[in-house]
N, C-alpha and C positions, 0 to 999 in steps of 0.2 A: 504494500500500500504506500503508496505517494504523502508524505507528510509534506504541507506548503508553511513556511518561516512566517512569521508574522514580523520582521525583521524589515525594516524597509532603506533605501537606498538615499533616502532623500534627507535631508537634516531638517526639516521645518515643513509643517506643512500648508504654507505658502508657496512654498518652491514647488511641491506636489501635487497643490492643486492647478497652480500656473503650468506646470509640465501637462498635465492629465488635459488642461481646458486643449492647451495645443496638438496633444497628440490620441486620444482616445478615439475618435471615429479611424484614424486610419491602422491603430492597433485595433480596433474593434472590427474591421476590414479583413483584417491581415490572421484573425483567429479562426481555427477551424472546430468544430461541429465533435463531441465527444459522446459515446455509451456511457449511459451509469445504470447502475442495476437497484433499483428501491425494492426493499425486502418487503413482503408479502404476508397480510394478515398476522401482524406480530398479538396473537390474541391472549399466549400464557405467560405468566408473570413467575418470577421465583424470587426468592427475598431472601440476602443475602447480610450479613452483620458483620462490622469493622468498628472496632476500637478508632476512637474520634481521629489518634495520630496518624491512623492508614487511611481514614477519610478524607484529612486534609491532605496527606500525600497525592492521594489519588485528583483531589481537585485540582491541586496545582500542575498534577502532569496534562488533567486534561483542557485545562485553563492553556498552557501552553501550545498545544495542538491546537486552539481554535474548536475546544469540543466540549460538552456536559460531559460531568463522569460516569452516567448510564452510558451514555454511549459509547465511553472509552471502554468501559468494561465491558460490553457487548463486543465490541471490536476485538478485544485480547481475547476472548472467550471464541468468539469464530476463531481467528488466527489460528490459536493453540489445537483447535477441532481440525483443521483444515491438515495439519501437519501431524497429527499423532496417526 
């Protein structure tokens, strides 16, 4: 899986949005067209218990990814399925 940086290039964003006003429709042009696959009637539920300091662990990892940590932990739970 593709993890995208929340990291950006630009030091201020004034500069980024002055970059983006000039050049968004021709990067918007220049992108192409991707598959994603949305998972399908997630209807059972399972409930799972962590001691408050693995809770926060886990939010901060999924705070960084750009994620809630239902869905990181969903995520690591496929992965781990996927390769056993």
């Amino acid at each position: 899986m593709t993890t995208i940086s929340n990291k950006t290039i630009f030091q201020n964003r004034n500069k980024e949005a002055k970059f983006w006003k000039q050049n968004f429709t021709p990067a918007w042009k220049k992108g192409k067209p991707v598959k994603i696959q949305f998972s399908k009637n997630l209807s059972e539920t399972i409930n799972v218990r962590f001691d408050s300091h693995t809770i926060n662990t886990l939010r901060n990892q999924a705070q960084k990814r750009g994620l809630g940590a239902t869905q990181l932990i969903r995520m690591w739970i496929l992965e781990k399925l996927q390769t056993s």
